[in-house]
N, C-alpha and C positions, 0 to 999 in steps of 0.2 A: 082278750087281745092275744096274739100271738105272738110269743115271746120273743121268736127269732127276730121277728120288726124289734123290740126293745134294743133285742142285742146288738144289731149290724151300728147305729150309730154310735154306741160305745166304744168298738171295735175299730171305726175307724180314728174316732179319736186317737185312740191308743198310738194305730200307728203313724200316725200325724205326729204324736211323741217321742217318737224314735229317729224321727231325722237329725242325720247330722246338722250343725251350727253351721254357716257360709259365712267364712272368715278370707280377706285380701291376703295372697302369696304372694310376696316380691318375688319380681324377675330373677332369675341365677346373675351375679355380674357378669358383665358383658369380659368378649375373649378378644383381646387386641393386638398387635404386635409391636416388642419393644425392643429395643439392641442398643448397645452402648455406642459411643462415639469412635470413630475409624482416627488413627493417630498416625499423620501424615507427615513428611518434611514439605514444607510449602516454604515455595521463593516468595517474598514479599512483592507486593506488584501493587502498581498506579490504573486504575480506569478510568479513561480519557475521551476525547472526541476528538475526530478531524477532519482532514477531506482527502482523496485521493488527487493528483497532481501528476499528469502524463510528466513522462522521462524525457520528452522532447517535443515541441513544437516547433513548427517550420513552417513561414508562406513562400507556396512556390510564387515565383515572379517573373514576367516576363522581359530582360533587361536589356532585349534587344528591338528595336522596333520592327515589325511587320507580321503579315498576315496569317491567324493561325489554324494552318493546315489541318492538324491531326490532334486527337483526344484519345488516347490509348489505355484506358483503363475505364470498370463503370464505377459512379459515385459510390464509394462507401467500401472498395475493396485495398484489401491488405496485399501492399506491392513491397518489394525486397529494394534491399540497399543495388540501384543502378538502372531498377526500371526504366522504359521510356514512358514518360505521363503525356506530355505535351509537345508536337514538332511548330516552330514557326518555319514561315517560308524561308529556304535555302539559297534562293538564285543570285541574290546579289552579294549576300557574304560569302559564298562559291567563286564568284567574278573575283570580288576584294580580294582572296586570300590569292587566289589567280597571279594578280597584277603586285602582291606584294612579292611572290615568290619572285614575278619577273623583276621587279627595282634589284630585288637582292642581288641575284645571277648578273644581274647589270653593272653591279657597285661591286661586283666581287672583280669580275673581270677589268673594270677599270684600275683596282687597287692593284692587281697585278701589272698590270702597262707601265704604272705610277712607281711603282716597286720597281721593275726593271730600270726606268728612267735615272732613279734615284742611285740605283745599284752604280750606274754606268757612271753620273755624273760624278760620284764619289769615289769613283776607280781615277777618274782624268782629274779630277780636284786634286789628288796625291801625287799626280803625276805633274802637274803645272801645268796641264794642256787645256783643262775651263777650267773660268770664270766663277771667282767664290757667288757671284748675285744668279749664276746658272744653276748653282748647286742648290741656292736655298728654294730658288724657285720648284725645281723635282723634289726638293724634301718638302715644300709646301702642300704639291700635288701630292706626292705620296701621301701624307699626314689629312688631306681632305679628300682622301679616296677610303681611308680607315675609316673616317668617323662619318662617310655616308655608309659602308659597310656595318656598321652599328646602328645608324639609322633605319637602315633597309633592315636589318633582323628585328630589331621594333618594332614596324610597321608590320610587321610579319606576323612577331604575337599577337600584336593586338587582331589582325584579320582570325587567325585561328582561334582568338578567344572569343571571336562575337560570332563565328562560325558555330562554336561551341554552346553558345548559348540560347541557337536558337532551338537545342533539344533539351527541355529540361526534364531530367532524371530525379528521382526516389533520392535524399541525401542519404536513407537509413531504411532500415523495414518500418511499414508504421501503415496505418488508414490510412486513406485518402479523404477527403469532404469532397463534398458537389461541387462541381465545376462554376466556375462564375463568370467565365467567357464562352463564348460559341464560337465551332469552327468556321472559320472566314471573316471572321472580328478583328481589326486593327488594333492590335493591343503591344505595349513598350515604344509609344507617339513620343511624346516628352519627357514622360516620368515610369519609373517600374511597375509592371499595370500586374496585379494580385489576379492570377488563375485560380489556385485552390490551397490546401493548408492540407501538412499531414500531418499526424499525429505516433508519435512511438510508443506501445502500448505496454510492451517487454523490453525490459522489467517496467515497472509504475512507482511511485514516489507515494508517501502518505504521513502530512503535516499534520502535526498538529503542536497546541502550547502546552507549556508547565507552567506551573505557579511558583513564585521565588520559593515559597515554603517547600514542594515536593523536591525541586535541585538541588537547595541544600539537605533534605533529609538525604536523598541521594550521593551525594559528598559525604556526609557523616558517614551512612551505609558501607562506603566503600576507602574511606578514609585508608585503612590497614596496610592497599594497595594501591600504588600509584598508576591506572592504565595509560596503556601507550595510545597511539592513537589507531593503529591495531586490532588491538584486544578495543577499544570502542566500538569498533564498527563491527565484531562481532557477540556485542549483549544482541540477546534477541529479542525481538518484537513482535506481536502478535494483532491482529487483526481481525474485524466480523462487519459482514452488510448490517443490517436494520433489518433486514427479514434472515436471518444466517441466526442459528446458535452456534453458540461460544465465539472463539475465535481462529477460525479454519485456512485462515492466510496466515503465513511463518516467514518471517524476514527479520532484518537485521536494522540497528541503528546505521543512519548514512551520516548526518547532519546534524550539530548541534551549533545554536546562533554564537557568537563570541559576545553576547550581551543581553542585556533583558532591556524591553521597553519598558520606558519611567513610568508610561503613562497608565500600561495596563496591569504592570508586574509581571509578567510572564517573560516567557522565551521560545523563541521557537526550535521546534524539534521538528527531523526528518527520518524516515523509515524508508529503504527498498525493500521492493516484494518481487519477487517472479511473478510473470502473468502471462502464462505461455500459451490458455487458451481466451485470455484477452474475456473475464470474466469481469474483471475491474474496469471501472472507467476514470476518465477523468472527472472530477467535481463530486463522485459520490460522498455520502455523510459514512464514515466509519467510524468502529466503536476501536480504542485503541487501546490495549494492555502492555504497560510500561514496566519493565522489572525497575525495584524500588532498593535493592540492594542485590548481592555477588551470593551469599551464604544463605540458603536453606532454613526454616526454624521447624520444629516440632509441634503440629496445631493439630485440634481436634475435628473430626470434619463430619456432619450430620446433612441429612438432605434439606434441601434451603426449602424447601414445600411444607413441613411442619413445625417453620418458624411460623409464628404470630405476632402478635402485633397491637398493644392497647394504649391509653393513652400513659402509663408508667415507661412505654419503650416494647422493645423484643424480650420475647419469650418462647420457650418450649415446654411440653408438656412430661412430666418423667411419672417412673413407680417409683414409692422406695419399697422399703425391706417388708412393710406389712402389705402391700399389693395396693397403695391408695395412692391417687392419684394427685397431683397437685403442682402447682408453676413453678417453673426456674427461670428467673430472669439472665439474660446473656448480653454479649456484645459481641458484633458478629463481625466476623472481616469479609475479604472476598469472595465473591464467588468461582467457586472452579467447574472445568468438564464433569459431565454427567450430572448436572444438579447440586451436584454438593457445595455445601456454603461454608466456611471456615470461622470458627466459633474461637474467639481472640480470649474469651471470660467467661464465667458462670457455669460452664462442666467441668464434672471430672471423669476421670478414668471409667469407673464402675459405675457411673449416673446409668439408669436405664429409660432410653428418651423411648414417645410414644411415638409409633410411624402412623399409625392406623386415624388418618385425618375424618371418620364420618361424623364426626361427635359423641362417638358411645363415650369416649374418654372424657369424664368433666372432672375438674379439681373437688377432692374431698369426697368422692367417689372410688369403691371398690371392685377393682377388674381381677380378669385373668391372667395376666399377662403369658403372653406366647413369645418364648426366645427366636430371635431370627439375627440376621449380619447384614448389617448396610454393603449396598453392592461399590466394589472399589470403582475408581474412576477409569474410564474409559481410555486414559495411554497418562502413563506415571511420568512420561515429556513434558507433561502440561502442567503438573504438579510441583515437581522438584526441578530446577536449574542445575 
């Protein structure tokens, strides 16, 4: 037999013996990024709901009766305080004012005659040459040529006030609505006949309630200092749509009720906002942020996106000192511009929270951690009072 056939299967044995063992490597721990809590002076504040409330409605009305001519604006445009909206016919309150100038001119020139009459018989009355029942009769006429002179400029206003009325003008800047008469429509028959309704959209109003509990924490808050009514109307107030983050309208307290209803517990509050490009409406649902005291406090501030959430309550994920991972429960306050959420309890200074939300980070688990700094807030207005 030839040997080298014996050999070759030995040989490979052999190196069939020489393989390494295939033994499991854990992964390197994963590389996340962690930073401490940002430490903030934050004004305490209330989030609220409410509605927006135009600064003024008006129905135009027509208060004089006849036919309307003219329609001088289109539905739904923003007219200035004086606009003409709507003309009624002019001919007969033109005639009337007409005929009241002429009573006047008429009653003025008789009160003169009357005057002179009165002058004269009061001259002979001192003199003994008439008759005292002469004299009362020229102070009678004089005396009913004054108060038809009174009459006749009465009649007067009232002609130029219904003259006046049959242009009705803009009381204020503000929208207009659709018209609800057509021109050549008999409208102001018997009763004040509703053309159209404006609206004042600058500035705009924005309701909303408190709870008895937040007005007095409110009162407590600012207890130190008695404000005027002044200094109330300028705490400021903050605002946001339902599709808006944060809150990007800036106004001021306007309105607060002199009482609380029994029935609901609350009270109502009011807010002006400037609305110069007529962004806000009236009846919108807004989100309302209420400063809750005058003084600033010192709070920790972490991004509200790597808060969680289980059935124990909130939590955040930190390192400690030996690179492992594991929970901190907190208690969080509000939330601020740019995401940040204000942490009331449960950090400290030096806690290093975990930013890196894909999951590498599990409790009881050994990372990398990679230092980095929470980004500050987007305007420190929003922050601090």
């Amino acid at each position: 037999m030839n040997r080298s056939l014996i050999l070759l299967p030995l040989l490979a044995a052999a190196l069939a013996g020489c393989k390494p063992e295939n033994k499991f490597q854990p992964p390197p721990p994963p590389e996340i990024s962690v930073a401490v809590p940002l430490k903030q002076d934050v004004a305490p504040f209330e989030e609220l709901t409410g509605n927006t409330v135009a600064f003024a409605t008006v129905d135009l009305v027509a208060r004089v009766k006849g036919f309307l001519t003219q329609i001088n604006y289109i539905d739904g445009d923003y007219k200035k305080q004086g606009d003409n909206l709507f003309q009624i016919e002019q001919t007969m309150y033109k005639a009337d004012l007409k005929e009241a100038e002429a009573q006047l001119d008429s009653a003025k020139a008789q009160l003169v005659q009357a005057q002179a009459e009165f002058t004269r018989q009061e001259t002979l009355l001192r003199q003994n040459v008439s008759a005292q029942n002469t004299y009362d009769i020229a102070l009678a006429k004089r005396d009913t040529a004054k108060a038809n002179v009174e009459n006749a400029e009465g009649n007067l206003i009232v002609a130029q006030t219904n003259l006046g009325y049959t242009t009705v003008n803009a009381p204020f800047d503000g929208v207009v609505t659709k018209h609800l008469q057509s021109v050549g429509q008999l409208v102001g028959d018997t009763t004040p006949t509703k053309l159209a309704t404006i609206v004042q959209l600058d500035p705009i109003y924005a309701t909303f309630n408190m709870s008895e509990q937040d007005v007095l924490k409110i009162r407590n808050n600012i207890a130190e200092r008695r404000l005027t009514v002044e200094e109330l109307s300028k705490i400021p107030l903050d605002i946001g749509l339902m599709d808006e983050e944060g809150y990007p309208h800036q106004g001021f307290l306007n309105y607060v009720s002199p009482e609380i209803d029994p029935q609901t517990g609350t009270i109502l509050v009011r807010g002006l906002f400037k609305n110069p490009k007529r962004d806000l409406l009236p009846g919108f649902f807004v989100r309302v942020r209420m400063p809750m005291g005058l003084a600033a406090k010192s709070t920790f501030l972490i991004p509200n996106r790597v808060i969680a959430e289980d059935q124990a309550g909130k939590y955040v994920l930190v390192v400690d000192k030996d690179d492992i991972v594991r929970q901190q429960r907190i208690t969080q306050g509000q939330l601020l511009p740019g995401g940040l959420r204000a942490v009331t309890d449960g950090l400290k200074a030096d806690d290093r929270v975990v930013l890196t939300t894909s999951g590498r980070a599990v409790p009881g688990g050994k990372v990398v951690p990679k230092e980095t700094t929470i980004p500050l807030p987007p305007s420190s207005d929003n922050i601090t009072k």
